[in-house]
Structures are given as C-alpha cells and as structure tokens.
C-alpha positions in Angstrom: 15.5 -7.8 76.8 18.8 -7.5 79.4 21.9 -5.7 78.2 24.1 -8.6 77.5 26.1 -10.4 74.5 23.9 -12.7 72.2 25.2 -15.3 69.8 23.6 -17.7 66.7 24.0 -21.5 67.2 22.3 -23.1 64.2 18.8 -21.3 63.6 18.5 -20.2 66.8 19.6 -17.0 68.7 21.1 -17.8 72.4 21.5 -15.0 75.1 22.1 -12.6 76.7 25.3 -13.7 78.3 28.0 -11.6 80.1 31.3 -11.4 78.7 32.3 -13.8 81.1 29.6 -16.0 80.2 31.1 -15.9 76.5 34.5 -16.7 77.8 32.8 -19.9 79.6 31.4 -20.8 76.3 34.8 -20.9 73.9 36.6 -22.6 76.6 34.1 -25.2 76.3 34.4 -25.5 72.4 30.4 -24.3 72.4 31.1 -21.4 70.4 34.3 -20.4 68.5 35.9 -17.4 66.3 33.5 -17.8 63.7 30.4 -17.5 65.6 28.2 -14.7 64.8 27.3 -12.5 67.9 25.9 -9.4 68.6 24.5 -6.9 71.7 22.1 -4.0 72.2 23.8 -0.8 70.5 25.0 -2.4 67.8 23.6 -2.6 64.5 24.8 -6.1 62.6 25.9 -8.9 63.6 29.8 -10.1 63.8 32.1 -13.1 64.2 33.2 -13.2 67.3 36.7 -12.7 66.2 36.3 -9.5 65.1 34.7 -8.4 68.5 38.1 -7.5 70.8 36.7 -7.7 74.2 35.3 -11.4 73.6 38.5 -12.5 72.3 40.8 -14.8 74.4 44.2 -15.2 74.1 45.7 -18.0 72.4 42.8 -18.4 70.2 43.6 -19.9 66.5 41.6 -17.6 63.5 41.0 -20.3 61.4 37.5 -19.6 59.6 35.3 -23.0 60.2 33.5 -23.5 56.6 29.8 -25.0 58.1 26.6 -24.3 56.5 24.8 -20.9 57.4 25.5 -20.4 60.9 26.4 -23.3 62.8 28.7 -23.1 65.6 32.1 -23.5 65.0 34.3 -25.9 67.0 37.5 -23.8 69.0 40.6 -25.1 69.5 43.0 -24.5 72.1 46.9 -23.7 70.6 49.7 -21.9 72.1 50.4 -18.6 71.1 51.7 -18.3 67.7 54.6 -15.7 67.0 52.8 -14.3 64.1 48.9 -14.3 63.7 48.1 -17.0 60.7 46.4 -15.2 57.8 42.6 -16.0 57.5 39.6 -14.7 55.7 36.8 -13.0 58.1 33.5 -14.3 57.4 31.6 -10.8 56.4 29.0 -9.5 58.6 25.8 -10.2 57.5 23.1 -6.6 56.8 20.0 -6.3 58.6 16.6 -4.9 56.9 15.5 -2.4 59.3 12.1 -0.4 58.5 12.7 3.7 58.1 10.3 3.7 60.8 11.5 1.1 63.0 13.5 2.6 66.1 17.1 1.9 66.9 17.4 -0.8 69.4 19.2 1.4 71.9 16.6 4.5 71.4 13.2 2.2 72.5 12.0 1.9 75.4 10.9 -1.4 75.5 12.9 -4.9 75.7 15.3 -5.2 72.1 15.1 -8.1 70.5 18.0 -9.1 68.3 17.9 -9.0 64.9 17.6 -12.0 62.9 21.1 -12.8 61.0 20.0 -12.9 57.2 21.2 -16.7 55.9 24.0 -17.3 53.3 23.7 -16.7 50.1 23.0 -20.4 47.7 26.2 -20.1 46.6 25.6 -19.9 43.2 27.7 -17.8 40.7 26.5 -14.7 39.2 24.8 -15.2 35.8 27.0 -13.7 33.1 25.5 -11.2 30.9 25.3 -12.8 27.9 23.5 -15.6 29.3 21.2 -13.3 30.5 21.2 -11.3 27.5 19.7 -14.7 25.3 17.6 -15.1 28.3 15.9 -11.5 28.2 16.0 -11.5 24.4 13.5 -15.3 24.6 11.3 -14.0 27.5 10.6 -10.2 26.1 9.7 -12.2 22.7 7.5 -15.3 23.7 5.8 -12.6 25.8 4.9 -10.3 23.1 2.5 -12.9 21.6 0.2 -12.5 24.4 0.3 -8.8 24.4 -0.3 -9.0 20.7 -3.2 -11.0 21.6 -4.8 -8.9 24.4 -4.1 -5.6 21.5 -6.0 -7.2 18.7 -8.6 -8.9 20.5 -9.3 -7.1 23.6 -8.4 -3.2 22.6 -9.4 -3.7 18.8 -12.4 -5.2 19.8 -13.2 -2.4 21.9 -12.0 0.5 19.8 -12.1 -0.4 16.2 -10.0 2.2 14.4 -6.9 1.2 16.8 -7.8 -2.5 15.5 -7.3 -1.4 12.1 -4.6 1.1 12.6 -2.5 -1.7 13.8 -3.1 -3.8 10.4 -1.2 -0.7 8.3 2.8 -0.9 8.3 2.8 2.4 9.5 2.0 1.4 12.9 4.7 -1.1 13.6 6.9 1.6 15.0 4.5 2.6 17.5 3.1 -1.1 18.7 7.0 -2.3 19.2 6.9 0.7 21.9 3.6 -0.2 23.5 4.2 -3.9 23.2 7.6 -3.8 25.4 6.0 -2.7 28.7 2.9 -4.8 28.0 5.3 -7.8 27.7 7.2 -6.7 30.7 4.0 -7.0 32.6 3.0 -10.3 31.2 6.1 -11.5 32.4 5.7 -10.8 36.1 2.5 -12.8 36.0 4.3 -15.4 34.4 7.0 -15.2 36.8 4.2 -14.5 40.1 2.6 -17.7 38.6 5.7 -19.8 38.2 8.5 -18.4 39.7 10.7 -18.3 36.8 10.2 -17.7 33.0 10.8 -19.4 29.3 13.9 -17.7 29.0 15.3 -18.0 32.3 14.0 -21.8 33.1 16.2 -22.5 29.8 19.6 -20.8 30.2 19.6 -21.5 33.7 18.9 -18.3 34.9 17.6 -17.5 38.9 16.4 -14.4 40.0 16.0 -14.0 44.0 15.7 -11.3 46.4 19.4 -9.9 47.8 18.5 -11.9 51.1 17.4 -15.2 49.5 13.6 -16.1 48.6 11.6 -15.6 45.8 10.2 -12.2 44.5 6.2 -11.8 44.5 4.8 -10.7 41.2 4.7 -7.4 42.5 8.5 -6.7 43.6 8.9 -8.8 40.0 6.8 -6.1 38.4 8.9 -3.0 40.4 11.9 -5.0 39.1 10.7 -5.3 35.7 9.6 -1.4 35.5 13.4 -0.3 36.6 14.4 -2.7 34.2 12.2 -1.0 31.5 13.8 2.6 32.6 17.3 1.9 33.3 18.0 -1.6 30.9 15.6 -1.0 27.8 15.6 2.7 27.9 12.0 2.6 27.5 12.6 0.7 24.6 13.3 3.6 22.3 16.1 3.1 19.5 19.4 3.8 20.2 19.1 4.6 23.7 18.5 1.0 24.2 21.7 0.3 23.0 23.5 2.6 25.9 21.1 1.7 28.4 21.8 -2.2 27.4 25.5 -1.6 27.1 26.1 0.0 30.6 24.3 -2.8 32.4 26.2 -5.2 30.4 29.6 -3.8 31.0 28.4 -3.6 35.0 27.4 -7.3 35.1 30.6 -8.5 33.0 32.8 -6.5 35.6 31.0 -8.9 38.6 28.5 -6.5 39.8 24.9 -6.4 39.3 22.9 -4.4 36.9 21.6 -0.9 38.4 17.6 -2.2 38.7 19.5 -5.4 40.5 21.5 -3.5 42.8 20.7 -4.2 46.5 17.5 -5.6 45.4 18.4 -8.9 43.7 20.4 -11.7 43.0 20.6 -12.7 39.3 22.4 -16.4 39.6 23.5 -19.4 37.4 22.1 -22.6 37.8 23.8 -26.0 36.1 22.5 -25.6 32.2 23.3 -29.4 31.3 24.1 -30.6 27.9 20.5 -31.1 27.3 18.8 -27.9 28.3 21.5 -26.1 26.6 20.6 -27.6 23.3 17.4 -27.0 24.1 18.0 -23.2 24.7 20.1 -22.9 21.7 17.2 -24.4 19.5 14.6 -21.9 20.9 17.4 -19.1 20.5 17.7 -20.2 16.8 14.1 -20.6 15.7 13.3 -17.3 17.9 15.5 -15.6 15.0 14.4 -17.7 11.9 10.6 -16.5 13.4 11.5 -12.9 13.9 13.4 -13.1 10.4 10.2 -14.1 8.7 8.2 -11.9 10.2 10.3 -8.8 9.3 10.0 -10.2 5.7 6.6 -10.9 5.5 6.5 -6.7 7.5 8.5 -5.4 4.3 6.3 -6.8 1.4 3.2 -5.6 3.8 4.6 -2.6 3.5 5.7 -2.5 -0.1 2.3 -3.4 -1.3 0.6 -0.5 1.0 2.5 2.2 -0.2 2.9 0.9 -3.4 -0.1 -0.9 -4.4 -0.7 -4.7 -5.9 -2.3 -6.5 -8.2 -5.1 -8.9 -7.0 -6.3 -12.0 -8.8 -9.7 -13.1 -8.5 -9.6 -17.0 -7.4 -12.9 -17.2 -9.1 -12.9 -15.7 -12.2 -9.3 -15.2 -12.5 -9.7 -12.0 -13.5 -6.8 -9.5 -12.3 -7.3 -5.8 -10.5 -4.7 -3.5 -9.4 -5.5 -2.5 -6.3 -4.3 1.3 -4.7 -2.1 2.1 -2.3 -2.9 2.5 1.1 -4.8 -1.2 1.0 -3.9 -4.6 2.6 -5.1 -8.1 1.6 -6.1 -11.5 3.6 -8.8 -14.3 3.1 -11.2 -15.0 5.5 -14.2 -17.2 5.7 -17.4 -15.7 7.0 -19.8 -17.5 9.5 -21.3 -19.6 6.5 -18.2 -21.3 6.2 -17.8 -19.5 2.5 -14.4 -17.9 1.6 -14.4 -13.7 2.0 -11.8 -11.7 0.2 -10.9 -8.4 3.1 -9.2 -5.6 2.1 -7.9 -3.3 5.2 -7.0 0.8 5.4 -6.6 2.3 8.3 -10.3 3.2 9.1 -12.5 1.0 6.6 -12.5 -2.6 6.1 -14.1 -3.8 2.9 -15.3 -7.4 2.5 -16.0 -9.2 -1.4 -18.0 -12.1 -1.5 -19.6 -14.1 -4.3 -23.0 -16.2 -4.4 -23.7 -18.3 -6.7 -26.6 -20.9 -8.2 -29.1 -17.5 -8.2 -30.1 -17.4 -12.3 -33.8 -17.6 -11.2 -33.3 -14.3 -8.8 -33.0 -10.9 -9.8 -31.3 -8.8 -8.1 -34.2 -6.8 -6.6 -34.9 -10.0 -5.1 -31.7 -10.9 -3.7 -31.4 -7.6 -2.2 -34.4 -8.0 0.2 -33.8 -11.3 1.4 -29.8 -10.8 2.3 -30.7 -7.7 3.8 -33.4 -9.8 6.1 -30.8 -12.8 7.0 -28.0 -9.9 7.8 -30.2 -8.2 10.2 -28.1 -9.5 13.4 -25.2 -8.1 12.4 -25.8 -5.3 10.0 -29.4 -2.8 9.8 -29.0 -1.4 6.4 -31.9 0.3 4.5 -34.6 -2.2 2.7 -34.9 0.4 0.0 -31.8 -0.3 -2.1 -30.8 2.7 -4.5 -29.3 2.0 -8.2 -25.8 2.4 -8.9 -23.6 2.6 -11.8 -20.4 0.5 -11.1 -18.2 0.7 -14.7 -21.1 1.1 -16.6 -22.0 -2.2 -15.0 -25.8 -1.8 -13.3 -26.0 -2.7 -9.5 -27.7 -1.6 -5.8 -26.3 0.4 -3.1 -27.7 0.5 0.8 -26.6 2.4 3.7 -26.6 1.4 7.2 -24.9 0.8 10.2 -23.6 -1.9 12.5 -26.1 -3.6 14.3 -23.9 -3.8 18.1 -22.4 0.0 17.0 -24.9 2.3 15.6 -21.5 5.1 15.1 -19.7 2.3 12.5 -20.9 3.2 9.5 -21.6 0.5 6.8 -22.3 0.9 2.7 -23.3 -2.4 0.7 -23.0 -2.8 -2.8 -24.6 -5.7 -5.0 -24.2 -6.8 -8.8 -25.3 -9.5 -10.8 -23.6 -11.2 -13.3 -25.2 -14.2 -14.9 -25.7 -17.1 -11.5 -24.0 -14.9 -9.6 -24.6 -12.5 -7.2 -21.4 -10.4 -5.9 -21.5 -8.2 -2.8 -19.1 -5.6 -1.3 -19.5 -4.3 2.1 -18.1 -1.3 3.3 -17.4 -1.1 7.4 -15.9 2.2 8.5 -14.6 3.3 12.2 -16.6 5.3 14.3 -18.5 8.2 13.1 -16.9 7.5 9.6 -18.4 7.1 6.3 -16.7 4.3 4.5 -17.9 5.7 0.6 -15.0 7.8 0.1 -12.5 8.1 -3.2 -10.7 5.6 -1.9 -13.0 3.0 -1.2 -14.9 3.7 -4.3 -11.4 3.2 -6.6 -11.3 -0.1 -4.7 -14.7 -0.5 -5.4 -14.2 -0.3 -9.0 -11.3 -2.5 -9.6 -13.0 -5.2 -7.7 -16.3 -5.3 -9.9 -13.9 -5.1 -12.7 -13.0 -8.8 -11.8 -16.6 -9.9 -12.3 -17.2 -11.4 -15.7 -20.3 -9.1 -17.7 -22.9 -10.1 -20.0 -24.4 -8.9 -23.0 -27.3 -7.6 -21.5 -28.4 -6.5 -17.7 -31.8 -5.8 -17.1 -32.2 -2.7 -14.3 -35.8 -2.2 -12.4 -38.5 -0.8 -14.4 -37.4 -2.6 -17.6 -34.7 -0.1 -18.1 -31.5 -1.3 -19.7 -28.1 -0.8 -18.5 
C-alpha cells in the first residue's frame, strides 16, 4: 500500500490520500474533526482533530455523536477567540499478534488496521449483581458435577463412591466440585452463550472488543477466575480473593481475570425477571439450608451412632458409629434396607411366604438366581448369629472379581432374611465392624422356639 493518510467512513476504510487530499475532503463536509484516520508508521487510529498537520484553521471541535464510525458532518465558522471545550473521542486499540511485524518494518504493502467498533454502550455490571449471579450459576452447576462424581467416577472406582457417602468427605468434594462446576459452566456458556445466573440478573459477558467468548476463552476466563476470584476455593482466602475483586469492580474497573480481556455488562433486568431472580436467589438458600441440615444429622448419626427400627417387625437396633442409612428397592421391585461405611456397603432384605423351605434349600436356589450379579460359593457354611442358627457364603462380584462379597442367611418362621456384605476393592467386608452391624440387624428378626440346623442338629 502507498504512504498516504487513510480515514474510516462507515464500515469501510478509504485511502490513501495526501494531506492535501484530506484538506479537499473537510472543505467538502466529507469528512470532519471526528473522523477516525490513520497512516503507515503509526500504530492506532485517531480523530482527525487530534492529528495537527490535517487540521484547518477555523475548524469548530464539536464532537459529532453518530454510531461507530460514521463520518461526521464539518462546519465552516470563523475563528473563535478561545477554542470551545469538547470531549475527544478516544483512540480506539488495535490487536496486533507478538509475531505480526510493524507496519513500517515489512517489506510488503501495509494494510491498515481495522478500527475495533464501539463498545454497546451498556453500563458495567455492579458487583453485587454479579455476586448473586456467580453465587446461582457456581450452585445450579454443582448438581451436574455431583452427578458426573457419583455416577461416572463412583461407578468406576467404588471406594471413592462410598467415601463420598461418609460426612467426612464433604470438605474435600466442596474443593473438587468448584472447578468441576467451573467447567460445566463454560459448556453451558459455549452452548448457550450465557448462563442461569447471568440470563437472570441481567448479566453480559463479552470480549474487551465486542463478540461473544468461545467456550474455550470462557474456560481460560473461568480458570483465572478460579485462581484470582475463588482463591481455589479454599476457606478464608476466598474471602480476600472475593473481596479484592469486589472492591475493584465497585470502584468502576473490572475484576483482575476481566482485565483487558472482558467486558462484564448490565442488561435491563425488568420487574419481571427480577422477581424471578430474587425467587431462584431465595429458594437457592432455603435448598442450600436444608441440605446443610440434613449434612449435620448425617453427621451426628456417623459419629455418633442411631437406632434403627425394623419396618417389619418393628423391632429396634442400635446401630454403630461409623454407619449411614437409606432405603432402596432392589431390581425385584422389593424394599432393601443399605447401610454405608466408607469401604463396605451392607444390604438387609426379607422374604417371605417360605414355611415349606428350609434354609438349606433356600440357599441353593438364591445363590442360582444371583448368579449375574454375584458368584458366591454353593457350599454354604453354618454360622452362629446371637445364638440364632444361620449360613454364611463367600464370593465376589460377578463384573469385579477384586469386590469382595460375604452373604448371610437366617430363617425365622416364613421368613427368610438375608444380609449381604459388598466391600471395595481387594477388601474383605467380614470385619468387627460389619459383623457388630451384623448382629444388631438379626437382632430385629423375631426367633422361635426351636430352629432346626442340618443334620438334625438343634440350635
């Protein structure tokens, strides 16, 4: 390209012209003191105002408020005896590459750069609307990392699984579910181009020089966000880390991880999307509130122990420490009673209508229809369970030969009650523990006045 003086009319870039050229150009009202030009040697763009050789005398500095960069209309006044005060449109920044040379050093043609457009003219957001906005978005996206833990990881490595089921792990998963929700968020965001929290307080998040982020400049923005905002999500540092960047965006500049980078803006919130975001705010905290609850009696019953009722015979046990409690249903549709530690998982079950089976019986036909699932021996040994007669077979998971498994089965009257023992990998569940559990169970299990063990031997 020719050494000469280019200028922007609308979107495009006309030139190059001689300074006489220029002069030709304001006379005729094409361009004016607002007009953005630039040459070769010269690394942004300016108004022409600001540019002393393309100046002519007599020319009024009134600033000419068009969208982005549309020629401004000049107008011919006699000299004034004092220049009028006015306020310079800024120079617009260029992105150059590292490696990109400077116009003047190549030896090729220079093209000039492209001016960057005008900002949307939005207001900044202010930081406690982003605050609300962060707190929604880093919650709502913790159930899917929650998800992909339990189902995905636990599935894969069982003893995480049921390490994350003990209270003593809820430290330690709120610091690996923060980044995982992070991430979740820039696919969201990738996906959608905005988030829960943000679509709801009116929240906009562009690059510095307008356009939307892709999900991986989101992710880079969400990472020094993680560093520099949530302090890695560590106690206490998060509160400096989350008080600096508030006190930065409250003073009119943007956070450190936004700086140069982005644009966090305010869009109109409406009456009816800010009810709407004050009713997700609100049950967001009755949620988290309940959950912290139902997380402290968890915990009080672990560490402390409980005591269990039996639904079906009513019968109470008291169940250790270091235990947890839900009820399932099994793939048979009937209701399983689960108790979880942090490396066995122990499942009580009833059957009933069985007074014309004994229990030798029993035992080899459930170890046949189990078979999928479980391989556990076909030779059964006794066991003495409270003075209480039953069997006890070993085996190990049918699709993880390194999860060990122990089985126990008593009969009492109809009834045929079962507890199976799954441990983690490489772990055998009959322990201490699992055998105190054990006993407190069958305790729950009404007894009769007689059993009668193999061989005709009486229990």
């Amino acid at each position: 390209m020719d050494e000469g003086w280019w200028y922007v009319e609308g979107d495009d870039r006309q030139g190059p012209l001689s300074v006489a050229q220029i002069h030709e150009r304001i006379r005729a009202g094409t361009i004016g003191p607002q007009t953005l030009v630039w040459r070769p040697g010269r690394l942004a763009w300016k108004p022409l105002h600001q540019v002393e050789e393309l100046v002519l005398p007599g020319m009024r500095m009134e600033p000419v408020l068009l969208p982005d960069f549309a020629p401004a209309v000049v107008r011919e006044a006699p000299p004034l005896p004092e220049p009028r005060a006015f306020d310079p449109v800024p120079a617009p920044q260029f992105a150059r590459s590292e490696q990109e040379p400077e116009p003047w050093l190549s030896d090729g043609p220079v093209e000039a750069p492209a001016p960057q457009r005008r900002p949307s003219g939005l207001p900044p957001a202010g930081p406690w609307r982003r605050f609300f906005a962060r707190i929604l978005d880093v919650w709502t996206m913790c159930v899917p990392a929650g998800f992909f833990m339990g189902a995905v990881v636990g599935r894969i490595w069982p003893a995480f699984g049921l390490w994350m089921e003990t209270p003593s792990s809820t430290p330690v998963l709120s610091l690996i579910f923060l980044p995982l929700a992070l991430l979740f968020e820039a696919v969201v965001f990738g996906l959608f181009g905005t988030t829960l929290g943000k679509l709801l307080f009116g929240i906009r998040v562009t690059l510095h020089g307008g356009g939307r982020p892709t999900f991986l400049q989101y992710l880079g923005r969400m990472a020094r966000m993680y560093l520099s905002g949530l302090g890695l999500g560590v106690p206490f540092v998060t509160l400096f880390t989350m008080g600096r960047q508030f006190f930065e965006v409250n003073a009119g500049r943007p956070a450190s991880y936004d700086e140069k980078r982005y644009q966090v803006q305010a869009t109109g919130a409406g009456v009816f999307r800010t009810g709407v975001a004050a009713t997700a705010l609100v049950g967001l905290v009755a949620g988290v509130s309940i959950l912290h609850q139902r997380e402290a009696e968890k915990s009080i019953s672990y560490y402390a122990g409980f005591a269990w009722t039996n639904p079906v015979t009513k019968l109470r046990a008291d169940i250790p420490r270091g235990w947890q409690y839900r009820e399932q249903s099994n793939s048979s549709g009937d209701v399983v009673h689960t108790f979880v530690s942090d490396n066995v998982v122990a499942v009580f079950a009833v059957e009933g209508g069985l007074e014309r089976i004994s229990l030798d019986e029993y035992q080899r036909v459930w170890v046949h229809a189990v078979r999928v699932s479980m391989e556990l021996d076909t030779r059964a040994r006794p066991i003495n369970v409270k003075g209480r007669f039953g069997l006890q077979m070993k085996g190990a998971m049918a699709s993880d030969a390194s999860r060990h498994v122990d089985a126990t089965l008593l009969k009492s009257g109809g009834q045929i009650w079962r507890m199976v023992l799954v441990g983690t990998s490489d772990r055998d569940p009959d322990t201490a523990a699992t055998a105190a559990l054990r006993d407190q169970l069958f305790q729950t299990v009404p007894s009769v006045a007689t059993e009668v063990a193999p061989k005709g031997e009486t229990i």
